[in-house]
N, C-alpha and C positions, 0 to 999 in steps of 0.2 A: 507553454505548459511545461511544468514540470515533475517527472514523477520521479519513484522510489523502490530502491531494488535491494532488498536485504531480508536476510534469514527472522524470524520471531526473535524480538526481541533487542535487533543488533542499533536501534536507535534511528529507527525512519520517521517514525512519529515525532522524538522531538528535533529532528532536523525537518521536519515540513511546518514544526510551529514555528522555528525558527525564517526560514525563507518566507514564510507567511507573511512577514514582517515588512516585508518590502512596497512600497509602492502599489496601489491598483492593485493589489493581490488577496486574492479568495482562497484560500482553504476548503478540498472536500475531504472530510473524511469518511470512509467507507465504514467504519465501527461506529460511528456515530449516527450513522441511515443505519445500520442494521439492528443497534441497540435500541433504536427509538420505533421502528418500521418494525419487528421481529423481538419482541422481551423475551426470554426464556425459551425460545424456538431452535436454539440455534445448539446443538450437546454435539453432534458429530459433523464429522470433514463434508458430510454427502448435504446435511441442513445448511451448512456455509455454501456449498457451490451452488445449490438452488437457490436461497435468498441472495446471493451476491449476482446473479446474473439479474434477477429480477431488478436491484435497485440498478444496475448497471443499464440496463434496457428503459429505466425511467428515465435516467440521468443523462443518458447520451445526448439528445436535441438540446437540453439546459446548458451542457458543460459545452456545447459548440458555441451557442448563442453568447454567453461568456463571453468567451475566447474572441467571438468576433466581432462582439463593443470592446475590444482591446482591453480587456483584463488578462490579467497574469493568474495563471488557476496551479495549484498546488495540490495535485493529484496523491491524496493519503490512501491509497489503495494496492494491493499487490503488483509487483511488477516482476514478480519471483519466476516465471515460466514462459517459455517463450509466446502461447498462447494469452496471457493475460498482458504484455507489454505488446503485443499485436494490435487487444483491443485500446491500450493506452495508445497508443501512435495512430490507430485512423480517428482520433478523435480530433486531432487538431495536425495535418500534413506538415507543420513546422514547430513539432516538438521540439523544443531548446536544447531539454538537459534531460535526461536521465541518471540520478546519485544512487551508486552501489556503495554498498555500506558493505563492507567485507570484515566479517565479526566471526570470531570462531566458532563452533560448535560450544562448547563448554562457557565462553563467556557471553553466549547468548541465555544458554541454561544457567548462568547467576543469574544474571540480569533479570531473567522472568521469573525464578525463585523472587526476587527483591520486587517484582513489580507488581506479581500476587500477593505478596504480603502487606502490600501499599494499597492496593486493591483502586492502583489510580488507571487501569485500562478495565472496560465494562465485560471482559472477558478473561477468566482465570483459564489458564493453560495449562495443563501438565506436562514433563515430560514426555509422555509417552506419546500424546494429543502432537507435541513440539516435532517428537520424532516422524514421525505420520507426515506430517504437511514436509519438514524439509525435507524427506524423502523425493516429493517432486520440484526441491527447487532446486535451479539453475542459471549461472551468473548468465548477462548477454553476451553474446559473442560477433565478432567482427561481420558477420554476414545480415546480421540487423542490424544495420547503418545507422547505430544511435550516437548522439555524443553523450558520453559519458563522465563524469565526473565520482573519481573512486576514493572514496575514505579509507581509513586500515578500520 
């Protein structure tokens, strides 16, 4: 299993359609259950942590049973806090990889200026929405025993 650990915007999505690409390998994406599962539900930080644990709570037994007819699963979902890559690590006790994408502040905020006006993710962000959520994020650190694999 592989998942992904980076600020709004800094290019986790298209590094998980990338790895997608490999062999036996499944793509979930978490915006794409929330967009389809929750249409126009979702305007603040507190409507995302409810509907995210709900599909989360669905998906757990699926994304195991996956994992153990041996496919390779490409977890498109937050891995931003220590909490959410906790729930990413007991899903499968021999997580591969976890890819930090280490993206600045300011060239995170192009990027989603440029990807709202693309209107190619089914959620427009703003600034301020952007600042809110990274305020809780935070890279991994050596005491969660992950392998890591770090982009600039």
């Amino acid at each position: 299993m592989h998942f992904l650990c980076g600020k709004i915007a800094s290019g986790k999505s298209t590094l998980a359609k990338q790895l997608a690409n490999l062999p036996r390998t499944i793509l979930l994406c978490e915006d794409e259950w929330l967009t389809a599962l929750y249409p126009n539900e979702i305007n603040e930080l507190a409507h995302y942590v409810e509907k995210s644990a709900l599909v989360k709570q669905v998906l757990e037994d699926h994304i195991r049973q996956l994992i153990q007819a041996g496919n390779n699963i490409v977890m498109d979902f937050p891995a931003n806090t220590p909490i959410q890559r906790q729930w990413l690590m007991s899903l499968a006790q021999s997580s591969d990889v976890s890819y930090v994408l280490q993206v600045s502040n300011d060239e995170c905020k192009a990027r989603l200026a440029a990807r709202n006006l693309a209107g190619e993710n089914p959620f427009q962000t703003s600034e301020t929405q952007f600042d809110l959520i990274t305020a809780h994020f935070s890279y991994p650190t050596s005491s969660e025993r992950l392998i890591c694999k770090f982009y600039p």
